[in-house]
Structure formats: structure tokens, C-alpha cells
PyMOL Python script that loads the backbone (N, CA, C, O; Angstrom):
from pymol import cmd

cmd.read_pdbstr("""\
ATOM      1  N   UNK A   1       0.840  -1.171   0.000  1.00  0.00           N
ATOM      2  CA  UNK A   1       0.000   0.000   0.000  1.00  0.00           C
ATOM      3  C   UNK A   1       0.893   1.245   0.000  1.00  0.00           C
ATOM      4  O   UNK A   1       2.011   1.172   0.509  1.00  0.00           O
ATOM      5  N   UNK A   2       0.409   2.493  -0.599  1.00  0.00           N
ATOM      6  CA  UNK A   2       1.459   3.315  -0.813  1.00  0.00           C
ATOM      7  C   UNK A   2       0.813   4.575  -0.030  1.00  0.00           C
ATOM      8  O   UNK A   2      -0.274   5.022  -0.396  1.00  0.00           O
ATOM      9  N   UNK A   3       1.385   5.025   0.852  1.00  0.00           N
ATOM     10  CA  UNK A   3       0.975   6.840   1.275  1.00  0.00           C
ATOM     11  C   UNK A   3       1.581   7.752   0.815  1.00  0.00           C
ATOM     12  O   UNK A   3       2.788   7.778   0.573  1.00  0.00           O
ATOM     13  N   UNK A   4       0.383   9.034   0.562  1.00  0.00           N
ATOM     14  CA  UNK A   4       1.372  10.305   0.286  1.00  0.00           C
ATOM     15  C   UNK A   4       0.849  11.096   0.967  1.00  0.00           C
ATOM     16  O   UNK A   4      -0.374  10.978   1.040  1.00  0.00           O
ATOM     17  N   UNK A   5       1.550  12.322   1.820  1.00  0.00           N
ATOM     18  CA  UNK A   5       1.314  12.753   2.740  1.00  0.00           C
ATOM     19  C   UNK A   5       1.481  14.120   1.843  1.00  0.00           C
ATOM     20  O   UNK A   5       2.569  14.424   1.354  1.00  0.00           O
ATOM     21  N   UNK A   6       0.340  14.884   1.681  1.00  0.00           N
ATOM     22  CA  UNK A   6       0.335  16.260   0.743  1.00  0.00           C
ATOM     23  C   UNK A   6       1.128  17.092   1.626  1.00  0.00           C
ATOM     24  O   UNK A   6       2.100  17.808   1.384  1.00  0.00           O
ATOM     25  N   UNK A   7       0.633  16.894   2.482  1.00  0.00           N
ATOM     26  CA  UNK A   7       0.966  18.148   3.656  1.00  0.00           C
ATOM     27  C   UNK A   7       2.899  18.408   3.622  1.00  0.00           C
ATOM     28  O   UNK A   7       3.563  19.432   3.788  1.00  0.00           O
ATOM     29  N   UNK A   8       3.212  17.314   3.402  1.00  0.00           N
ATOM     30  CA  UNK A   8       4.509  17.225   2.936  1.00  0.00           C
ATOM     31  C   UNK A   8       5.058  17.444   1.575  1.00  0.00           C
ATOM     32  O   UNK A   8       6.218  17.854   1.530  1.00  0.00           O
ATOM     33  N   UNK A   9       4.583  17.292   0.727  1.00  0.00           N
ATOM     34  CA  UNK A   9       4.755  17.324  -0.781  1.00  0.00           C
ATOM     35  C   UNK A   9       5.001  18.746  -0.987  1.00  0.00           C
ATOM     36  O   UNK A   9       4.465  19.728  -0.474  1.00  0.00           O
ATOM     37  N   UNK A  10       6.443  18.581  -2.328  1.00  0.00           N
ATOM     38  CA  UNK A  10       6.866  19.787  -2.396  1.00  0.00           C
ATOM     39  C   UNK A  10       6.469  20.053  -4.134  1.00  0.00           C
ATOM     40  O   UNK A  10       6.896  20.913  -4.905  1.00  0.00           O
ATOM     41  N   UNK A  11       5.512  18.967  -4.348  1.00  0.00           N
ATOM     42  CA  UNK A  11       4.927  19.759  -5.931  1.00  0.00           C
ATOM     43  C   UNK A  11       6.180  19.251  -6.960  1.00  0.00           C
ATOM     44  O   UNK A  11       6.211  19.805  -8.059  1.00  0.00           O
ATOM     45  N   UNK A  12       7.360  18.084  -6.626  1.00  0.00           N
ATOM     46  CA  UNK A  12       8.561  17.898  -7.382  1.00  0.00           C
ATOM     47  C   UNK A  12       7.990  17.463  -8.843  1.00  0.00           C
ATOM     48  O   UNK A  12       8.473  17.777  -9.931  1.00  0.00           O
ATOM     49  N   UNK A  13       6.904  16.704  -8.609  1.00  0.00           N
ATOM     50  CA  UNK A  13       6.611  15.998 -10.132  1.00  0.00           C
ATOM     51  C   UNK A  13       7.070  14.474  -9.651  1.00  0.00           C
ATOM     52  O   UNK A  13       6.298  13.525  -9.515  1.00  0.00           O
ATOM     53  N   UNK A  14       8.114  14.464  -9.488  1.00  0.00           N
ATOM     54  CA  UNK A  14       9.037  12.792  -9.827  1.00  0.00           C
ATOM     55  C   UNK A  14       8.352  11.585  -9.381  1.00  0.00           C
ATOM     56  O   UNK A  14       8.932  10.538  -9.669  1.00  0.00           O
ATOM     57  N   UNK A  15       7.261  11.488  -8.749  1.00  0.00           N
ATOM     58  CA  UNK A  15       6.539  10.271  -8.897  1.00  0.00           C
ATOM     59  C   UNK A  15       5.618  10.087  -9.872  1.00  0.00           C
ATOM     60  O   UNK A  15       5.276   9.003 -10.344  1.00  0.00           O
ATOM     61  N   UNK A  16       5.132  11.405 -10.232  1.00  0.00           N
ATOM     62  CA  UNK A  16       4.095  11.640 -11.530  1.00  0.00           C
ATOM     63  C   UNK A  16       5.029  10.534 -12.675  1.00  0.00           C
ATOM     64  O   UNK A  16       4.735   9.491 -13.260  1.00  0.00           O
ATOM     65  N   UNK A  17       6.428  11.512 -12.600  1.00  0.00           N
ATOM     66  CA  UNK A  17       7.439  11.146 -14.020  1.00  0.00           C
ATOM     67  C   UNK A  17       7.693   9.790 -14.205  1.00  0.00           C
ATOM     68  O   UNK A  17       7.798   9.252 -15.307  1.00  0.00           O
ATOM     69  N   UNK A  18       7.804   9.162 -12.970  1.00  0.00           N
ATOM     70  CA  UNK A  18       8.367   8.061 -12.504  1.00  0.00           C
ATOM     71  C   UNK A  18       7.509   6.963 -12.586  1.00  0.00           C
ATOM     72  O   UNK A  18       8.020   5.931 -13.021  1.00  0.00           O
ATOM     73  N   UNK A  19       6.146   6.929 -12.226  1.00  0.00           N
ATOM     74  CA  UNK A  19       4.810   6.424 -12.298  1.00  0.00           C
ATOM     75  C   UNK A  19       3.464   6.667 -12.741  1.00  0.00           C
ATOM     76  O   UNK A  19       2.511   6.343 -12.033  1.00  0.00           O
ATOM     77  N   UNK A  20       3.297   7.286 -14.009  1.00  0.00           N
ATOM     78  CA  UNK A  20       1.965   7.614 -13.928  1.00  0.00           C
ATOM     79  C   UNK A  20       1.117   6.697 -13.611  1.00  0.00           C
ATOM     80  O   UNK A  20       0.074   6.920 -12.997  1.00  0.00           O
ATOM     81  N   UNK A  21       1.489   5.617 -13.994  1.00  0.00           N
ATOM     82  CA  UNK A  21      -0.022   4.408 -13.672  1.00  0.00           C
ATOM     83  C   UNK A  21      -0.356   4.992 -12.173  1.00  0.00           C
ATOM     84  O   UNK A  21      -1.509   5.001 -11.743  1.00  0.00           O
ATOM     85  N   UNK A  22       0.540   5.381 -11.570  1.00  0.00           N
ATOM     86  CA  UNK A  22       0.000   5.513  -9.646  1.00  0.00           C
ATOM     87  C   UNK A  22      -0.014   6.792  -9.458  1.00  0.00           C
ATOM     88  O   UNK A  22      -0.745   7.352  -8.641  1.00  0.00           O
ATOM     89  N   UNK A  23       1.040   7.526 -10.428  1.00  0.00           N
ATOM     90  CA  UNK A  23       0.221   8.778  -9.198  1.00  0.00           C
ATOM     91  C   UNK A  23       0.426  10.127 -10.287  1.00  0.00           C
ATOM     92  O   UNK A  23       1.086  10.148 -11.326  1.00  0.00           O
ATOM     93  N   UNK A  24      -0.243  11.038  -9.768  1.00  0.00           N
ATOM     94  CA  UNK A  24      -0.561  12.143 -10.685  1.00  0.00           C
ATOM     95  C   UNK A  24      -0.756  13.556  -9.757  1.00  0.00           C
ATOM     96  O   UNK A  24      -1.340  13.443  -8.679  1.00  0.00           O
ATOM     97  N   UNK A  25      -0.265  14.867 -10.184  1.00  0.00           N
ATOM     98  CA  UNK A  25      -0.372  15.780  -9.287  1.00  0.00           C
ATOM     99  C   UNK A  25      -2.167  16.782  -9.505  1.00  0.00           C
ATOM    100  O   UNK A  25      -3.173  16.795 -10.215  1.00  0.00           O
ATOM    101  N   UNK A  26      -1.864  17.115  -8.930  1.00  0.00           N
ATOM    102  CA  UNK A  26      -3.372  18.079  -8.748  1.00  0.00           C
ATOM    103  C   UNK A  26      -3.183  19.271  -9.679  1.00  0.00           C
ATOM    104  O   UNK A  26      -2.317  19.407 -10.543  1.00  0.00           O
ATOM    105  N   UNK A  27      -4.144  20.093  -9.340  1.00  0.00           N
ATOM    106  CA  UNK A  27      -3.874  21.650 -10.198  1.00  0.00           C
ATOM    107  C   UNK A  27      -2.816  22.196  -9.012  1.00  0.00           C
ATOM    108  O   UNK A  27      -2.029  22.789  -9.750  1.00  0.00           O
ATOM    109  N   UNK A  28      -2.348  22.361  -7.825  1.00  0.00           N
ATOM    110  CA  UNK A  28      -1.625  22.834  -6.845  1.00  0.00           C
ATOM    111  C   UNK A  28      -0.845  22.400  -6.514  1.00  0.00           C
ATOM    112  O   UNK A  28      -0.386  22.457  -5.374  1.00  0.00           O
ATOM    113  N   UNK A  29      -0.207  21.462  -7.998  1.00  0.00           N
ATOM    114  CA  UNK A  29       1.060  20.457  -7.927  1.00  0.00           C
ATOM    115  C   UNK A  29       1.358  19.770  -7.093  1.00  0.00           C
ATOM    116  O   UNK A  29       2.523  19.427  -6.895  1.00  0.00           O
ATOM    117  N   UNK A  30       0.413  19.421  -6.432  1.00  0.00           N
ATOM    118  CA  UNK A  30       0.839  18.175  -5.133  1.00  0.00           C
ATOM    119  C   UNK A  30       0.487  16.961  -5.690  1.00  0.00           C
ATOM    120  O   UNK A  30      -0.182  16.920  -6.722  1.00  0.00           O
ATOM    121  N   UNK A  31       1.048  15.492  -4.842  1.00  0.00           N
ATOM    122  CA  UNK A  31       0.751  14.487  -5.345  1.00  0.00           C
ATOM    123  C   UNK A  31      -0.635  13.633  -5.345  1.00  0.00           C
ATOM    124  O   UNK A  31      -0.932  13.122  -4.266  1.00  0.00           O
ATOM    125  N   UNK A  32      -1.371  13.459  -6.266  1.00  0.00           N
ATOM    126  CA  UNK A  32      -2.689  12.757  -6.327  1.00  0.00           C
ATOM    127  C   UNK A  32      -2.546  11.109  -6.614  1.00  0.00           C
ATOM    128  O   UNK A  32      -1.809  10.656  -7.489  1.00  0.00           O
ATOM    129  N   UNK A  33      -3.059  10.605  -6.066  1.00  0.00           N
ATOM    130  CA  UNK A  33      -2.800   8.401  -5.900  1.00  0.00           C
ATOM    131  C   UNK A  33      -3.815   7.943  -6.934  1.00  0.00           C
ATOM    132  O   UNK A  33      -4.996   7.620  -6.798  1.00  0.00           O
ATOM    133  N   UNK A  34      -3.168   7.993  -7.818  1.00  0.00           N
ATOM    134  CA  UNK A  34      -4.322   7.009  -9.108  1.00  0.00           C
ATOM    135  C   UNK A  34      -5.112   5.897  -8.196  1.00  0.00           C
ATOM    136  O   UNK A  34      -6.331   5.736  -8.141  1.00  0.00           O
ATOM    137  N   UNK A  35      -4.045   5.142  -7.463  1.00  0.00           N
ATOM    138  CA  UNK A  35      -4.243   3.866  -6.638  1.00  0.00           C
ATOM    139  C   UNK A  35      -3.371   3.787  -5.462  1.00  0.00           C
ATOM    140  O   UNK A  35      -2.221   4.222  -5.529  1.00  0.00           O
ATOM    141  N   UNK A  36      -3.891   3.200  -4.264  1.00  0.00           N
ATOM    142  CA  UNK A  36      -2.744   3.008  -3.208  1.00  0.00           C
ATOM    143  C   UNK A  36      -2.459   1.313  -3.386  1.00  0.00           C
ATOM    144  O   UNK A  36      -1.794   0.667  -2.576  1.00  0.00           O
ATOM    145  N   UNK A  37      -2.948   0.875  -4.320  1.00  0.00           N
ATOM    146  CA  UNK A  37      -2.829  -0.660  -4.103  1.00  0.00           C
ATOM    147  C   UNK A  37      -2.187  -0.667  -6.045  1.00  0.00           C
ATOM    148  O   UNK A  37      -3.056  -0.942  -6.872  1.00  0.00           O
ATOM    149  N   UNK A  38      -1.046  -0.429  -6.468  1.00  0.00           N
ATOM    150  CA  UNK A  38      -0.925  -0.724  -7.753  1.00  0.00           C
ATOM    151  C   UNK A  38      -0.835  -2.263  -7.798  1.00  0.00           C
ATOM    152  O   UNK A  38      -0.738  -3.199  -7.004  1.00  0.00           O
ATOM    153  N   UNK A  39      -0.930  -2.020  -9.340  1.00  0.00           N
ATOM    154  CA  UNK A  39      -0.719  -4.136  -9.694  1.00  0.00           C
ATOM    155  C   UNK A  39       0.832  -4.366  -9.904  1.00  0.00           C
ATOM    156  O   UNK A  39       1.574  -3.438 -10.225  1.00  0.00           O
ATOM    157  N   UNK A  40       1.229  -5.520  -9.725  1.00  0.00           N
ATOM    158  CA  UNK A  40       2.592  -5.992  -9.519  1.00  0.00           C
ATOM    159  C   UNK A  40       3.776  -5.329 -10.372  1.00  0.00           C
ATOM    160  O   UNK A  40       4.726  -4.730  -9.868  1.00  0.00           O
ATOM    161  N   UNK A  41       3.516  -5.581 -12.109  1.00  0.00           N
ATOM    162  CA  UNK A  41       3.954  -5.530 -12.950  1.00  0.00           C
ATOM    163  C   UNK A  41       4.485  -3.623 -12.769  1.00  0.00           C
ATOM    164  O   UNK A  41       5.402  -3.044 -13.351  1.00  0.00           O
ATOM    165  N   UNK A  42       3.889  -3.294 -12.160  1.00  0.00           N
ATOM    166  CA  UNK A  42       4.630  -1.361 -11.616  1.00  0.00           C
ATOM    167  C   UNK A  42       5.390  -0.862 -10.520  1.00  0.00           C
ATOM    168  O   UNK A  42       5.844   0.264 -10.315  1.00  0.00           O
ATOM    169  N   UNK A  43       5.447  -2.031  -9.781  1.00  0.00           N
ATOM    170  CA  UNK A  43       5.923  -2.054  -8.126  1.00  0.00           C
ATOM    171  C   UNK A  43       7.337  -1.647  -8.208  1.00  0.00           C
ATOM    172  O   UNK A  43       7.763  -1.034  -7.230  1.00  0.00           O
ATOM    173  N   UNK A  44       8.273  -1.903  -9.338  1.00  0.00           N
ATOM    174  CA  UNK A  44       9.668  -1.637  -9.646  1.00  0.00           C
ATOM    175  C   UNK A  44       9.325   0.009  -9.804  1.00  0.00           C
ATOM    176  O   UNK A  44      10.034   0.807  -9.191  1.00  0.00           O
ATOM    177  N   UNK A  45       8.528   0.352 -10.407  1.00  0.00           N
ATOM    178  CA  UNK A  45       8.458   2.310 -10.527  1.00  0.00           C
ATOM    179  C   UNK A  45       8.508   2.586  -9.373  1.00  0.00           C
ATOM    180  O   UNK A  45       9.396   3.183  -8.765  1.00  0.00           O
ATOM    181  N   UNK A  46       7.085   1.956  -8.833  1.00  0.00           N
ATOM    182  CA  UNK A  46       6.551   2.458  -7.584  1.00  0.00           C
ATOM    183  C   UNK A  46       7.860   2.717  -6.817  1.00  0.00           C
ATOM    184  O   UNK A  46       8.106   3.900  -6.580  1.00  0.00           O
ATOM    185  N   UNK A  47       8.908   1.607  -6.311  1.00  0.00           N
ATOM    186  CA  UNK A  47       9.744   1.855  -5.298  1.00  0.00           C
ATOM    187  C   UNK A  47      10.647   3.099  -5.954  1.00  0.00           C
ATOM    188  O   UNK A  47      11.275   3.924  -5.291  1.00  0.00           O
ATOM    189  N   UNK A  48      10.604   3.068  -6.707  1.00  0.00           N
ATOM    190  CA  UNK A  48      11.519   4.018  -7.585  1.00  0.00           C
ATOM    191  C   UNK A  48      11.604   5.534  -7.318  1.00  0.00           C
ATOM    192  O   UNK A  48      12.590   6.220  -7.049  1.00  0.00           O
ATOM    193  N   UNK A  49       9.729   6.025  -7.530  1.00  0.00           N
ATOM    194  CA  UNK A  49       9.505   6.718  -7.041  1.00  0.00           C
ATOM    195  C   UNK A  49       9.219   7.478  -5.309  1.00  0.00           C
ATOM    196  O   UNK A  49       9.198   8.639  -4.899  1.00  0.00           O
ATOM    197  N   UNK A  50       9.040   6.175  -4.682  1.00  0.00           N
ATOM    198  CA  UNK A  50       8.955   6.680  -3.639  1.00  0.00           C
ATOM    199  C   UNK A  50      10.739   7.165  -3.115  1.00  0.00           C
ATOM    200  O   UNK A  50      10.916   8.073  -2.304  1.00  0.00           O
ATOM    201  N   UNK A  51      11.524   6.637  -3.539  1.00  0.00           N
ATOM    202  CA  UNK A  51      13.194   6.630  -3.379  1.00  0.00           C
ATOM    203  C   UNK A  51      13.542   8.159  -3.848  1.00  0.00           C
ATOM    204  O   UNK A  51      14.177   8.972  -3.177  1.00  0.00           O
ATOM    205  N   UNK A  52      13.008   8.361  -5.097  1.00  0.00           N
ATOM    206  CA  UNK A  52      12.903   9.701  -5.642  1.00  0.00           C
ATOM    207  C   UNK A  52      12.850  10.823  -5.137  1.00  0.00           C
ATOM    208  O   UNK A  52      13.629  11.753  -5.345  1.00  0.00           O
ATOM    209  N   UNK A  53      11.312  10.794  -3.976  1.00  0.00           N
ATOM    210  CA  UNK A  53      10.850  11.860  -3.953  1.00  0.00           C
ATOM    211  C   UNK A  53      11.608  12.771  -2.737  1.00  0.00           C
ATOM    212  O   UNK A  53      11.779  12.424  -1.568  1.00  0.00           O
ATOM    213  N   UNK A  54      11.894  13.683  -3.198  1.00  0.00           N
ATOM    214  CA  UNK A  54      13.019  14.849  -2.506  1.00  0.00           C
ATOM    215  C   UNK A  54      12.221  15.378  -1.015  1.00  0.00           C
ATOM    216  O   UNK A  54      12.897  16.018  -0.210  1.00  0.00           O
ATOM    217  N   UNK A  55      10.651  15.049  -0.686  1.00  0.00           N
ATOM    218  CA  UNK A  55      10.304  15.845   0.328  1.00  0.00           C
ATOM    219  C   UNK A  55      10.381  14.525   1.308  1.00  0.00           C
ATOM    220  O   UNK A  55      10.402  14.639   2.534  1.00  0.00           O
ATOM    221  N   UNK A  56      10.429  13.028   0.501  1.00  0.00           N
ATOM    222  CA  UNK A  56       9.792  12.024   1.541  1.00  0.00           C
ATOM    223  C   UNK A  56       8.431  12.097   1.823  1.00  0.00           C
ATOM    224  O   UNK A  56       8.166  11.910   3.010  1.00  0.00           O
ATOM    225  N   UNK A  57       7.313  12.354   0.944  1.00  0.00           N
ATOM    226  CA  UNK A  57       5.943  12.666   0.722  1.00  0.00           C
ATOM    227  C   UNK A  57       5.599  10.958   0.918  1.00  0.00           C
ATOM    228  O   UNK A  57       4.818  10.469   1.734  1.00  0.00           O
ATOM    229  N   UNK A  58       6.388  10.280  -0.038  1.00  0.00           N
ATOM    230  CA  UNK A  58       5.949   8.974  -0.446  1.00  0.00           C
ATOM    231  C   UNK A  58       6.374   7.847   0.423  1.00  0.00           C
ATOM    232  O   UNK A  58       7.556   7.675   0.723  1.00  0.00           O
ATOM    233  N   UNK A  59       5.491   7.147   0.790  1.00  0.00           N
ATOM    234  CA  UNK A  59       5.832   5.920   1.619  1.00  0.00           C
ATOM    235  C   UNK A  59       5.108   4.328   1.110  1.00  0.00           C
ATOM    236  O   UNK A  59       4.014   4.198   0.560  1.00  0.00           O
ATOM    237  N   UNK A  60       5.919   3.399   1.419  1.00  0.00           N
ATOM    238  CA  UNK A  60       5.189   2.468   1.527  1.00  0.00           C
ATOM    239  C   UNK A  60       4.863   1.425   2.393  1.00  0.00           C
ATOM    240  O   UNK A  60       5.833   0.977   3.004  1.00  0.00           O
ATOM    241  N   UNK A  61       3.773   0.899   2.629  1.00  0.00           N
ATOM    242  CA  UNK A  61       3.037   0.158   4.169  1.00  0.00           C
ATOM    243  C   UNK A  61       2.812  -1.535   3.806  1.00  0.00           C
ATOM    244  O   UNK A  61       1.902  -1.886   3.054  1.00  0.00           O
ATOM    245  N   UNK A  62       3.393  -2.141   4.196  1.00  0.00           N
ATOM    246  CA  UNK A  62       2.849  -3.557   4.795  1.00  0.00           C
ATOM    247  C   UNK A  62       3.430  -4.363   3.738  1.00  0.00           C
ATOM    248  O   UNK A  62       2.995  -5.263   3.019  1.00  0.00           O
ATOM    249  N   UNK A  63       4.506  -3.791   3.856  1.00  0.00           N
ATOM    250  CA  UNK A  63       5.853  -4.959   2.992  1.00  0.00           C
ATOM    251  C   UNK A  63       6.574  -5.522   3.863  1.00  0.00           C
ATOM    252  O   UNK A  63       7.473  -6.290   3.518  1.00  0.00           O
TER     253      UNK A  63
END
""", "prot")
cmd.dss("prot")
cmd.show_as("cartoon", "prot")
cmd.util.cbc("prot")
cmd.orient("prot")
């Protein structure tokens, strides 16, 4: 399962870039969750992006 904590988000983009299947920003450039549960075959982005993201917005739960 993946969290993003807006309140933290610094509007970078790089999970957008990194993942669109999962995640996408708003009009106020913060991060928006297509899904908190992606399907397998994206899980290599997914970690990718959460590694990425410069504020630590992105987390992931119950691995």
C-alpha cells in the first residue's frame, strides 16, 4: 500500500514522471494516488519513485 502525505509534498513531479499508472499531481502540484494498491507488474516504478521523492511525501506500508 502506498501513502502520500500532501501536507509534505513539495509539488517535485518525480513520482508523476516516474509512475503515472500511480500517481498524478493536482492543479496545486501536489501528489494525487491514481491507486494506493498498484498491480505488480509497476511495483519496480513504484519503489523508484517513492526513493525519488526529494520531500519524503511517499511511503510504503505492509511490505
Amino acid at each position: 500500500m502506498i501513502e502520500a502525505d500532501r501536507d509534505v509534498c513539495i509539488g517535485a513531479g518525480m513520482c508523476a514522471v516516474t509512475a503515472p499508472e500511480v500517481f498524478d499531481q493536482s492543479d496545486d502540484g501536489l501528489v494525487v494516488l491514481r491507486t494506493d494498491s498498484p498491480p505488480p507488474e509497476v511495483a519496480d516504478a513504484v519503489e523508484e519513485a517513492v526513493e525519488l521523492c526529494p520531500s519524503g511525501a511517499l511511503s510504503l506500508r505492509g511490505r
